[in-house]
Backbone as a chain_set.jsonl record, in Angstrom:
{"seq": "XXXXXXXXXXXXXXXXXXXXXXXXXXXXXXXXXXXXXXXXXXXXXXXXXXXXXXXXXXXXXXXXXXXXXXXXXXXXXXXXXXXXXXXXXXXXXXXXXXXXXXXXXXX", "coords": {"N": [[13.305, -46.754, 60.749], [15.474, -44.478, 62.02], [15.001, -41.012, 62.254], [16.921, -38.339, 62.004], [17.774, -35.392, 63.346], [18.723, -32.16, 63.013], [20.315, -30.093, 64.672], [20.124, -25.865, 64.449], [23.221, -24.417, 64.48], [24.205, -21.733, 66.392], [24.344, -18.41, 65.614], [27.055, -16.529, 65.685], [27.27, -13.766, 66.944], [28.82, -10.854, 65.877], [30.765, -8.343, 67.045], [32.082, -5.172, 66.799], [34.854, -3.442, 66.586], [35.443, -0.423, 67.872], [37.576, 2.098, 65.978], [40.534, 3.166, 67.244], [41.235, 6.399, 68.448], [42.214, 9.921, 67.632], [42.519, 12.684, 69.222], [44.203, 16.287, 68.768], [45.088, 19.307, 70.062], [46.03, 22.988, 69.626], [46.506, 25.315, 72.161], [46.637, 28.797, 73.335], [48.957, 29.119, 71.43], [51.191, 27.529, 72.158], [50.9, 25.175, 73.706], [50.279, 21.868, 73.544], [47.443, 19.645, 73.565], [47.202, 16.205, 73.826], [44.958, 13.488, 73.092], [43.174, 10.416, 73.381], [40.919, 7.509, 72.449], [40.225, 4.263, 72.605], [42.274, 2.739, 72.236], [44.554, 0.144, 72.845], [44.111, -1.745, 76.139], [46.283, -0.274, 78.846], [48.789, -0.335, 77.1], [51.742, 1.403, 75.82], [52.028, 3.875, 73.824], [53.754, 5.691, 71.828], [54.19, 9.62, 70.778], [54.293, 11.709, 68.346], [55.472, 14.078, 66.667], [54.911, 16.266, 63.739], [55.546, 18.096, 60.136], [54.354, 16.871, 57.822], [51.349, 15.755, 56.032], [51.287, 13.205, 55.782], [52.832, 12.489, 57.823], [55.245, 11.783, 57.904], [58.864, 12.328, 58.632], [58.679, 12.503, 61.227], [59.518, 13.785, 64.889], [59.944, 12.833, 67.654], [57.974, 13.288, 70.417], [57.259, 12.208, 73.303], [56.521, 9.592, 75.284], [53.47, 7.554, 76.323], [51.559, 6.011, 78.71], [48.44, 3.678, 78.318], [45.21, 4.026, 79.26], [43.538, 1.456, 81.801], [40.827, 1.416, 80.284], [41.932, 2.171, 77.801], [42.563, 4.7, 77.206], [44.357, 8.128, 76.702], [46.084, 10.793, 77.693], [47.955, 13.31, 76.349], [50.343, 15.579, 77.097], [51.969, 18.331, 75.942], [54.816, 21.335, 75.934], [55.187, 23.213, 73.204], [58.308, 25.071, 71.773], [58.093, 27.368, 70.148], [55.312, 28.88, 68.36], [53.63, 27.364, 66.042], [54.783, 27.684, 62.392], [53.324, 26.846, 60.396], [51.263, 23.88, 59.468], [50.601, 21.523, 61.934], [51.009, 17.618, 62.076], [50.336, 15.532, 64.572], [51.485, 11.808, 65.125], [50.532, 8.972, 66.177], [51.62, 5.961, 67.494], [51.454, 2.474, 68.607], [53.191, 0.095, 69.097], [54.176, -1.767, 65.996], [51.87, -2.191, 65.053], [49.58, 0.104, 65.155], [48.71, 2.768, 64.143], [48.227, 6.349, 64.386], [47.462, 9.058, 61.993], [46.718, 12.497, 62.843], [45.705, 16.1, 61.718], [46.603, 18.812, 63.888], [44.632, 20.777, 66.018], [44.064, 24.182, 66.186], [43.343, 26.349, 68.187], [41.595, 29.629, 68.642], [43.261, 32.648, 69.814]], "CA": [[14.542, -46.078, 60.467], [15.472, -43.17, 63.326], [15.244, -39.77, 61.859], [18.219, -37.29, 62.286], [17.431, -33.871, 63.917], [19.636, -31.69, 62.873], [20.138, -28.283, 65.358], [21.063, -25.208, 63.734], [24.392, -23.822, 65.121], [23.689, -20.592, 66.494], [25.187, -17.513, 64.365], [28.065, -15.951, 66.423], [27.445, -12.261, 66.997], [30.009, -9.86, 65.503], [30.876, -7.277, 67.532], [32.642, -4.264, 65.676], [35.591, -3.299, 67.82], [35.835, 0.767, 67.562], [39.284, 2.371, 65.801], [41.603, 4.078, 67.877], [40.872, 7.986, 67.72], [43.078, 10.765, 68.306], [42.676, 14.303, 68.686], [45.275, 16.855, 69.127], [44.565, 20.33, 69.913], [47.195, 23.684, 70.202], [45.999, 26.57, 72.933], [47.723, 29.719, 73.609], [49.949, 29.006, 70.946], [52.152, 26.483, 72.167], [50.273, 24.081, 74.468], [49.642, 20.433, 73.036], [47.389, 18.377, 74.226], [46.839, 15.05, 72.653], [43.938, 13.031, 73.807], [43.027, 9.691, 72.603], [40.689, 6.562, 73.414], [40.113, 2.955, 71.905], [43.56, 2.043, 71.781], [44.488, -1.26, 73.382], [44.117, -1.118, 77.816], [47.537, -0.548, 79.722], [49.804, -0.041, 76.51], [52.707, 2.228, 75.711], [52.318, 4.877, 72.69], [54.427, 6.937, 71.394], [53.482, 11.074, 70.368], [55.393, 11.934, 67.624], [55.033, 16.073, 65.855], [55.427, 16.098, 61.879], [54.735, 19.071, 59.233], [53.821, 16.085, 56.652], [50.514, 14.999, 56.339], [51.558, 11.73, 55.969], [53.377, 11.545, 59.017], [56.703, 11.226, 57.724], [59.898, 12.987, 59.304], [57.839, 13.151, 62.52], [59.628, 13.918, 65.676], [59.521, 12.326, 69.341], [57.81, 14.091, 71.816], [57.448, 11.861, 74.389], [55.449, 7.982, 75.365], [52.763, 7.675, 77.856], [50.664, 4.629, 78.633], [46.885, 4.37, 77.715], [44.784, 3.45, 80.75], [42.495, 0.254, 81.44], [39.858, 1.322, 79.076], [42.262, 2.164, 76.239], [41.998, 6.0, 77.053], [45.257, 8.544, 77.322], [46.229, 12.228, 77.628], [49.5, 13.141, 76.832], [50.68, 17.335, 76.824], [53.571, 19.098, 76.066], [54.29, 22.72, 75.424], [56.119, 23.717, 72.119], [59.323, 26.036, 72.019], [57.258, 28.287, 69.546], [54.149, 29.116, 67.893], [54.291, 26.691, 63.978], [55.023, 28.615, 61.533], [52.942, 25.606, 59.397], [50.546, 23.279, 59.898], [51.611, 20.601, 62.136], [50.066, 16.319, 62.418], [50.122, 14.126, 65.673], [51.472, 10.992, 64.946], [50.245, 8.273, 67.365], [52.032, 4.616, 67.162], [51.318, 1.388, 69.316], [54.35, -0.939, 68.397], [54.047, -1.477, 64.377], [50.206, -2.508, 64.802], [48.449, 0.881, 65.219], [49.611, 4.299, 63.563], [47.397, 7.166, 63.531], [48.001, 10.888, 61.88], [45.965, 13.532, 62.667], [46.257, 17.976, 62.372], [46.233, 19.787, 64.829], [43.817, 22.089, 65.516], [44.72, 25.419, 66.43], [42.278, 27.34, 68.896], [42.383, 30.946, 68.78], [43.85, 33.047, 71.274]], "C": [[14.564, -44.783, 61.283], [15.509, -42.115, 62.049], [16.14, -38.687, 62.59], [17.596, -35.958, 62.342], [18.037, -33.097, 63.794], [18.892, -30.251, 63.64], [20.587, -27.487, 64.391], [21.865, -24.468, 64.736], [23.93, -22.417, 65.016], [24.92, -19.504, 65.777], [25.903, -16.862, 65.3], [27.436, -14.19, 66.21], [28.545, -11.393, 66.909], [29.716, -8.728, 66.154], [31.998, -6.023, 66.774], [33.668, -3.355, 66.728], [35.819, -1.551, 67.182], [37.453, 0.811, 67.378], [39.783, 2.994, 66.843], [41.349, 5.78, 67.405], [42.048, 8.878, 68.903], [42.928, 11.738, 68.402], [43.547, 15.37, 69.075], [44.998, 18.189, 68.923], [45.518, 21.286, 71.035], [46.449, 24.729, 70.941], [47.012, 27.009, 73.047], [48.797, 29.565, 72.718], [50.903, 27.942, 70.932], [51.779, 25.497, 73.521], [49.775, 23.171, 73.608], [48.873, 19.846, 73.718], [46.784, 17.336, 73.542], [45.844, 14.1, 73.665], [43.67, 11.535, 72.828], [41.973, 8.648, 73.08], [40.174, 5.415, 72.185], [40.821, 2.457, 71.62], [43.521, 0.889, 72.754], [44.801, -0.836, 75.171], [45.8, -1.41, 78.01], [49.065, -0.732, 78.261], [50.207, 1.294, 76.46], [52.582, 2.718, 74.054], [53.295, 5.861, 72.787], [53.776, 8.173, 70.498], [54.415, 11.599, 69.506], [54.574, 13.458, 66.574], [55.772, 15.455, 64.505], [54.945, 17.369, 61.411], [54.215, 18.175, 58.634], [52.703, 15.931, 57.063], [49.768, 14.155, 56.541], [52.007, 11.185, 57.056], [55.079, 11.532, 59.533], [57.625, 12.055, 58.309], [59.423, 13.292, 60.837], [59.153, 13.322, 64.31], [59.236, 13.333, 66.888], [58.626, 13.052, 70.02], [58.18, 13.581, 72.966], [56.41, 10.246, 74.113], [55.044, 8.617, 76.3], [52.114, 6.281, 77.406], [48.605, 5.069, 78.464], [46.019, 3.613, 79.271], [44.06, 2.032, 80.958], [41.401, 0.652, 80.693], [40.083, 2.064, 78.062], [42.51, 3.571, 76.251], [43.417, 6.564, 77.307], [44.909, 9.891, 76.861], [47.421, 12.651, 77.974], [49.285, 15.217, 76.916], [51.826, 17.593, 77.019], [53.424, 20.839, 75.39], [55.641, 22.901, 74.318], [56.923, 24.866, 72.401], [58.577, 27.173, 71.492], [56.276, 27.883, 68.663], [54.765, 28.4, 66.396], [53.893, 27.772, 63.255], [53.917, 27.727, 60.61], [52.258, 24.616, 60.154], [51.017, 22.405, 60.281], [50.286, 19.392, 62.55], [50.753, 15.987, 63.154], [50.409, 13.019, 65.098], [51.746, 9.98, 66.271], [50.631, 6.923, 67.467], [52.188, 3.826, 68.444], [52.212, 0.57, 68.701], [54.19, -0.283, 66.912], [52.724, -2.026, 64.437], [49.003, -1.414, 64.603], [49.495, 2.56, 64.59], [48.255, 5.471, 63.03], [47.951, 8.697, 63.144], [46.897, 11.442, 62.067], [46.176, 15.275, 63.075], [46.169, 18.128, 63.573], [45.632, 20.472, 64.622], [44.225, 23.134, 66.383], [43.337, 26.327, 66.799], [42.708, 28.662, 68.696], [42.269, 31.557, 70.146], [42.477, 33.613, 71.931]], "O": [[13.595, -44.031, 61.166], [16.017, -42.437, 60.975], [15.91, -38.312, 63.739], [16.949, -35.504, 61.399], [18.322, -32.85, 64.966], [17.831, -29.645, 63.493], [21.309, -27.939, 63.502], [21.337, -23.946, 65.717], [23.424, -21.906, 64.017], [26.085, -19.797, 65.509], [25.065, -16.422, 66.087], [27.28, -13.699, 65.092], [29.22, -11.202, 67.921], [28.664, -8.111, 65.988], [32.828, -6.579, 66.054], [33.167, -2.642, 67.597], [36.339, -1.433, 66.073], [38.325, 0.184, 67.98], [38.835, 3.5, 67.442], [41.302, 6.216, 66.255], [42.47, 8.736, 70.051], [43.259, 12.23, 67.323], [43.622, 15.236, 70.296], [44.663, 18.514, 67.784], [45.805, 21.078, 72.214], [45.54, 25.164, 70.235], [48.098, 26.431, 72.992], [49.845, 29.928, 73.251], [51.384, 27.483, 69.896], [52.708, 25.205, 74.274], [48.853, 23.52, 72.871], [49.394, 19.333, 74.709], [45.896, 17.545, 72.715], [46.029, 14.051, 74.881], [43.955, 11.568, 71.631], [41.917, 8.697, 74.308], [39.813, 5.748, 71.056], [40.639, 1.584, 70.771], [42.511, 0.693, 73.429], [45.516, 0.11, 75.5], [46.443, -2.355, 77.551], [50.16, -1.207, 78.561], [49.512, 2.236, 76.838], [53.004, 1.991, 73.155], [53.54, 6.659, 73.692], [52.962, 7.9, 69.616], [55.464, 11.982, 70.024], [53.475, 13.609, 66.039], [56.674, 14.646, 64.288], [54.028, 17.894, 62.043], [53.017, 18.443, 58.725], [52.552, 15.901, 58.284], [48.636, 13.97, 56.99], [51.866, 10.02, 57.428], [55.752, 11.404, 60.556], [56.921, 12.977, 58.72], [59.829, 14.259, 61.482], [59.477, 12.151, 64.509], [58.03, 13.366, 67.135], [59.332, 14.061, 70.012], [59.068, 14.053, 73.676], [55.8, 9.918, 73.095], [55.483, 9.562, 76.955], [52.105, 5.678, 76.333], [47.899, 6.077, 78.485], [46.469, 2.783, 80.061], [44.086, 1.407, 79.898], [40.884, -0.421, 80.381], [39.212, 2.608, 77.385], [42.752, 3.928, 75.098], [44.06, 5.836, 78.062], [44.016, 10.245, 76.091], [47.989, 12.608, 79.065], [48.248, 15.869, 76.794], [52.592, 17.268, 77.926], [52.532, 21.388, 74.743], [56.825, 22.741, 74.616], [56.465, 25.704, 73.177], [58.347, 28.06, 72.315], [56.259, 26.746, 68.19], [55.812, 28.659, 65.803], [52.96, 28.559, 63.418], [53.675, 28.536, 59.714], [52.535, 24.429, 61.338], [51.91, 21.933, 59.577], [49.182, 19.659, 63.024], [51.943, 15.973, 62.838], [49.557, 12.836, 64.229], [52.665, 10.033, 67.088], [49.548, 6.35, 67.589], [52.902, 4.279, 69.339], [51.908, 0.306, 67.538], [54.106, 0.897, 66.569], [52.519, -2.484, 63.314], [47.89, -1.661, 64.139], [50.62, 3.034, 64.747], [47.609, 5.533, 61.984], [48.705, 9.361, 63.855], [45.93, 10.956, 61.479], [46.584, 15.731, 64.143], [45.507, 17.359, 64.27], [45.575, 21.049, 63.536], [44.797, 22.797, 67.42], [42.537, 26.833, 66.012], [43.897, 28.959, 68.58], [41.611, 31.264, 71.145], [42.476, 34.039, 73.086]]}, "num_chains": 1, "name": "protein.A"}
């Protein structure tokens, strides 16, 4: 009677795909610059200003694209100095949405 050999199927390796990170940081008062990397290569985000720190009522700034290895750097300069703490909101279509403060260097 033949005997059956059974292989074992090799275990797939999970790779752990890093989040999307953002950081957003004000100089001189009214210089933005928003920096980001692990977002998806060669897409279009949008930079959107909020007081909430949810996100919500946020403002346009502007889009830029993220480069081939996911990476961008957007900047804009504010009319004036916030009176109030202000969050970065960072959105890839409706798949990726991040908030994060600003941080506020001193002069």
């Amino acid at each position: 009677m033949p005997t059956s050999t059974l292989t074992p199927t090799p275990t797939p390796t999970l790779t752990a795909t890093p989040s999307p990170t953002v950081t957003a940081v004000l100089s001189q008062s009214v210089q933005l610059q928003v920096t980001g990397k692990n977002w998806p290569p060669n897409a279009r985000i949008s930079i959107r200003l909020s007081e909430e720190p949810d996100g919500s009522n946020a403002t346009l700034l502007g889009r830029t694209r993220t480069n081939r290895n996911g990476r961008f750097t957007f900047t804009d300069e504010l009319d004036e100095a916030p009176a109030a703490p202000l969050y970065v909101v960072v959105e890839y279509r409706t798949t990726i949405r991040v908030v994060v403060p600003v941080e506020v260097m001193p002069p």
